[in-house]
N, C-alpha and C positions, 0 to 999 in steps of 0.2 A: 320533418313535420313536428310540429308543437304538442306537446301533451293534450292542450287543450282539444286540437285537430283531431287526433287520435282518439281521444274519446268519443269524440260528436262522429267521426266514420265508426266509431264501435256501437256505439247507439243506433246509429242508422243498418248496421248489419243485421243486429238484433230484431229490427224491425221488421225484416223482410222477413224473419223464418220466428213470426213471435211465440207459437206453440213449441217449438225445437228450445229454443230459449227459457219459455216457462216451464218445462218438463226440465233441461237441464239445472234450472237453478232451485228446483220443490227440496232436491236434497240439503244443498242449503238451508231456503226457507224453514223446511222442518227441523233441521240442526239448532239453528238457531233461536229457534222458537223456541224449540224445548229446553237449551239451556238458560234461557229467560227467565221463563213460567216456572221451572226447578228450581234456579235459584232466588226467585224474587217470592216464590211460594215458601220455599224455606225461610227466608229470612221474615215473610209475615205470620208464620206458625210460630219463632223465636218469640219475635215483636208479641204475639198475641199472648203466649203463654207469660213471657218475664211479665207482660202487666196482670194477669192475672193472677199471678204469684206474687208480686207485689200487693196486689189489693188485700192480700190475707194480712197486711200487716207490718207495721216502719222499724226495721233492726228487730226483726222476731226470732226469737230464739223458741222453740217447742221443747218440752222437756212430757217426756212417754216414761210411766215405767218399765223394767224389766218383762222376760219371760218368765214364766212359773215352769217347773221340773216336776214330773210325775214319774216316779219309779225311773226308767230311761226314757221318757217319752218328755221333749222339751213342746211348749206349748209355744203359740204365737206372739210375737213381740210384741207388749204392752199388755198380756193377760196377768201380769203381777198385780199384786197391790201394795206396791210399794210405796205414791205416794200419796200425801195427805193436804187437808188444808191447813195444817202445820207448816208442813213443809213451804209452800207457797209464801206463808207469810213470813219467813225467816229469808225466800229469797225474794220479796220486796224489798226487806231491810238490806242488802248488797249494794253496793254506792257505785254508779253505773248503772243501774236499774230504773226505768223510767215508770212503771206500771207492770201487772201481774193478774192473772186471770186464771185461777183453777177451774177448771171443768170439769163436770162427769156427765155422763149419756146413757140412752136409753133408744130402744123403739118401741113406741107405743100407737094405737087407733086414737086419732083424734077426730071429735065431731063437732058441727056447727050447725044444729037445723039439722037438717034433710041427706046435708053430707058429710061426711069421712075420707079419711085418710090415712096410712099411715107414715110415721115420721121420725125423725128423733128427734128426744126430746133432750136439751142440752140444760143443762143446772151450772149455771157459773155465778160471775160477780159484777157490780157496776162496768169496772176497770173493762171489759169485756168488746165492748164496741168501741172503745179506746186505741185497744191492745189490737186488737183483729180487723180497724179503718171498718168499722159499720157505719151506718148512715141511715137515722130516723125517716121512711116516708112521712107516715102520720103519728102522733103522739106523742109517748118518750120512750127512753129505755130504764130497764131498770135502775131503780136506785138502792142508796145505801139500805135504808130504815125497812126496804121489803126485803132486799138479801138478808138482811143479818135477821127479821123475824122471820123468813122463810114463807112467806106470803105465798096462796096459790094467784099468782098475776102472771101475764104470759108475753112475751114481744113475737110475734110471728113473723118469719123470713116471704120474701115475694112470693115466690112460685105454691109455699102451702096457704097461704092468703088467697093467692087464686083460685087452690083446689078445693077449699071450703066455701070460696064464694064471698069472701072477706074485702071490704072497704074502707075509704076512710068513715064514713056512717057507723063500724064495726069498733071505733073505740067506745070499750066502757059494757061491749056486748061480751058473755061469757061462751066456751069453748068447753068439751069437756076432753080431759087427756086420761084414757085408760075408764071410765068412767065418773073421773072427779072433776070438781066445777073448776074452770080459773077463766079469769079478768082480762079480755084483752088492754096492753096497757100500749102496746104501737107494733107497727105493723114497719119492718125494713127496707130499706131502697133493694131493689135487686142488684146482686153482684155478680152475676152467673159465676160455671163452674170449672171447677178446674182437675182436669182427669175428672177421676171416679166420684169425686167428692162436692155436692151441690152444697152452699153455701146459703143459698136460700129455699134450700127445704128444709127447715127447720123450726121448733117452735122452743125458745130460750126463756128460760125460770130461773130464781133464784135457786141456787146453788143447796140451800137446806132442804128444799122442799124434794129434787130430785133425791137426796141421801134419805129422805123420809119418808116419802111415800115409793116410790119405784125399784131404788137402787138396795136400800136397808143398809148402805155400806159405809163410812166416815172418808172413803179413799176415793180420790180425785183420777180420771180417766187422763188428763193431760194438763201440765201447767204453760199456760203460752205467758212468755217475759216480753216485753218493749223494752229495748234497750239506749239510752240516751243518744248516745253517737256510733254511726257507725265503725270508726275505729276502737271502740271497746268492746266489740262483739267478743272476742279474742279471749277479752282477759276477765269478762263476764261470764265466758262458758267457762273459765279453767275455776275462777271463783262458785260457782254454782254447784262443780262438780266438788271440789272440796271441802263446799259445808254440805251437801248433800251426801257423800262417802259418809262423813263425821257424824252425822245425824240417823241414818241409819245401821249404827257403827259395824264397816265393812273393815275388816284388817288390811294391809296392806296389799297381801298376796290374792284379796279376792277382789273378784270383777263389779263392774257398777251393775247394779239392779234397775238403772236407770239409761235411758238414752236423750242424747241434748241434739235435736237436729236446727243447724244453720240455716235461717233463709239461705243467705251470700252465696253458701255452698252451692245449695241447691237450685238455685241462678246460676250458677255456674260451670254445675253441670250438665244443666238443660242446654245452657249457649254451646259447650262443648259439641254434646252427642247429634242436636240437630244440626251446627255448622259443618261434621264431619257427614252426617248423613247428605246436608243437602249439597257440599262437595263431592262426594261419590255419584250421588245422580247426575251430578250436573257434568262429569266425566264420560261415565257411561252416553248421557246423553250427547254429548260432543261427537260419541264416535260417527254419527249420521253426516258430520261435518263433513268428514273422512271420504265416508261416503260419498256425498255430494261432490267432493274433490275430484273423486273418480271420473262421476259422470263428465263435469266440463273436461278432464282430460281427455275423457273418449269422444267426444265433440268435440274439439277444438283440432282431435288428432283426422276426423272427420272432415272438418273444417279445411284444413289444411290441403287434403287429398283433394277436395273438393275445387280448388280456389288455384289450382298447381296453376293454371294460364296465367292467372291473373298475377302471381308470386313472378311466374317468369316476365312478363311485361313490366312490371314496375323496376326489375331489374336491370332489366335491357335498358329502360329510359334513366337509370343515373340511381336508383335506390340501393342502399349501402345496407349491408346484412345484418345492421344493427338496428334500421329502422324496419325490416322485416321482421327479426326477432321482438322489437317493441309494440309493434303494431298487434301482431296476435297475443303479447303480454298482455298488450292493454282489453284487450278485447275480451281476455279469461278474467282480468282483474274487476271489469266492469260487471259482466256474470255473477261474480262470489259478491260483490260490493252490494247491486242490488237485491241479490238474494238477502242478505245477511241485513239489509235496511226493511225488508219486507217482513223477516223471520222475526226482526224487534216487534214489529208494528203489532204482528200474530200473538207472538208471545207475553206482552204487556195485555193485548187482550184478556188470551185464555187465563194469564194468572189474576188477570182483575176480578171475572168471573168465580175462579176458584176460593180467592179471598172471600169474596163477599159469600159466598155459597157457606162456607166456612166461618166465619165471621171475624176473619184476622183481616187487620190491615196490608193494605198493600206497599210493600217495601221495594221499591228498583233503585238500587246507588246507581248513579252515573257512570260511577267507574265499570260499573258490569255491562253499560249499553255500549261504552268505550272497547271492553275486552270483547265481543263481540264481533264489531265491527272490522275491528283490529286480525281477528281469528280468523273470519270470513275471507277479509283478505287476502291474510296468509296462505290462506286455503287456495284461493284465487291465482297466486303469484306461484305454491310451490306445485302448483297439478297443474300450469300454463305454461312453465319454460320448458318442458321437453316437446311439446307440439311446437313452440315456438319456435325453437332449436331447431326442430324438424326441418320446419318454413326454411328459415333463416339459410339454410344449410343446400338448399336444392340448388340444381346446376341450372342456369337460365336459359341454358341452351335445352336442356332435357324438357325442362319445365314449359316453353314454348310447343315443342313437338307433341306435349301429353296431349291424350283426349278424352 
């Protein structure tokens, strides 16, 4: 008989006993499902995150001060006041450097009318929505002429815009932060957030005004660099560190007071940690696979016992023990095949759902609906040849007499 043959009677077996069959193949279906939805989940958790990582910013370089030391007690990283807006403008002048943004922050109550909030309030420079890919909804962003007089004027992020009750109607309307007036001068596209850190809950001032009215400090909470090309990232952070060492003169043997965190890096660890996480799932989850394997063995070894007349009569009339052995092959291979066609169809589902619940895209390569497939089968072929064998193996004479 022809493969094709084989099939179409393995189809037609299944038919007869289609409950026996959909109970046999759920362990697949589930199997497969779940390494789908695992793995196409992980890869839209990556997918969601690198872009949101990206959006903070093109070839960003962060530059945090040190810890501060109390007697033996070390404080948190970036409680120093190390650096300054000095410092920032010595590493604009660095050639490789495309833009530069000091920052310093604050939480404070902010009110509009009727409502409140609170927020941070963030004090930087034009360069700012530059350095960081912000995006004006309504208005502008700050400019030069109010950073450098330290203007109380304000650009509000999405989400405290909404908490105030803030519109495009709302440019040119006054805010009060902490109980002092400022200007709203635009209001920012949302960007949502990424971890613990909302990007648009904030309300962003020129840079003077936080060190003046809020902060009383002249020291910058963090310096973010844009760096031209991404292949100078490298030789921008070894540059930065060494006029930044020099500037706050560190000797040789002492440590920087300062830390420079790599986007690149930091993509790159994200792709790491979640591509090794959603490989483990997607292992663990396979083991079901296994499982499923089990069940069409025990069915098929069922099957077998079941069919003995029939194994002996095709023998008797001229069937060769190769076409017995293939016959029940085919018949575990078509099992594991539609399951593991069924467990895509599940699996694409639940993780489409999961995405969107989520709000990551949904990622399936090809290649994974292929290994799949591929798995399923395997499954199919290596839990089908000892029932097979079984078949294949009976004496046509016993097999006649069974009952």
């Amino acid at each position: 008989m022809s493969i094709v043959e084989l099939v179409r009677l393995a189809l037609a077996r299944l038919a007869v006993s289609r409950l026996r069959a959909a109970l046999t193949m759920l362990g697949i279906i589930i199997g497969v499902a779940s390494v789908i939805a695992l793995v196409a989940v992980g890869n839209g958790a990556t997918s969601g995150i690198t872009t949101q990582l990206e959006s903070l910013g093109t070839n960003l370089l962060t530059v945090t001060p040190g810890a501060t030391t109390t007697g033996l007690v070390r404080g948190a990283a970036g409680s120093s006041t190390t650096l300054t807006t000095d410092d920032s403008t010595a590493i604009a002048a660095l050639p490789g450097v495309a833009a530069v943004a000091p920052a310093a922050q604050t939480q404070e109550v902010v009110v509009s009318g009727d409502l409140n909030t609170t927020t941070t309030i963030l004090g930087t420079t034009s360069d700012y929505a530059q350095v960081r890919n912000f995006d004006i909804w309504q208005g502008s962003f700050l400019n030069d002429a109010e950073v450098a007089s330290g203007v109380r004027v304000a650009v509000v992020g999405a989400t405290t815009a909404d908490d105030l009750g803030l519109d495009a109607s709302s440019i040119g309307s006054t805010i009060y932060v902490d109980g002092l007036p400022f200007q709203v001068v635009g209001i920012l596209q949302s960007k949502g957030s990424v971890g613990f850190a909302n990007e648009d809950d904030q309300v962003i001032v020129p840079l003077p005004a936080v060190q003046k009215y809020f902060t009383g400090s002249g020291s910058v909470r963090s310096v973010s660099v844009s760096v031209a090309t991404a292949d100078q990232m490298t030789n921008v952070t070894d540059e930065i560190t060494t006029l930044l060492r020099d500037r706050h003169d560190l000797a040789p043997t002492d440590d920087n007071d300062f830390t420079i965190a790599n986007q690149a890096q930091l993509l790159s660890t994200v792709g790491n940690v979640t591509g090794i996480l959603t490989a483990l799932l997607a292992g663990i989850a396979s083991i079901s696979l296994i499982v499923g394997g089990i069940g069409i063995m025990n069915i098929m070894l069922v099957s077998v016992r079941e069919r003995t007349r029939e194994i002996g009569i095709r023998k008797a009339i001229g069937a060769r023990r190769r076409d017995i052995l293939l016959q029940f092959l085919i018949e575990a291979l078509t099992l594991s095949v539609l399951g593991g066609l069924i467990g895509i169809v599940a699996g694409v589902l639940v993780s489409a759902g999961i995405d969107r619940a989520a709000g990551w895209p949904l990622v399936i390569a090809p290649q994974t609906l292929f290994l799949a497939v591929g798995f399923s089968a395997a499954v199919g072929i290596v839990f089908g040849v000892w029932p097979a064998r079984q078949a294949a193996v009976l004496d046509p004479i016993a097999a006649l007499r069974y009952e």
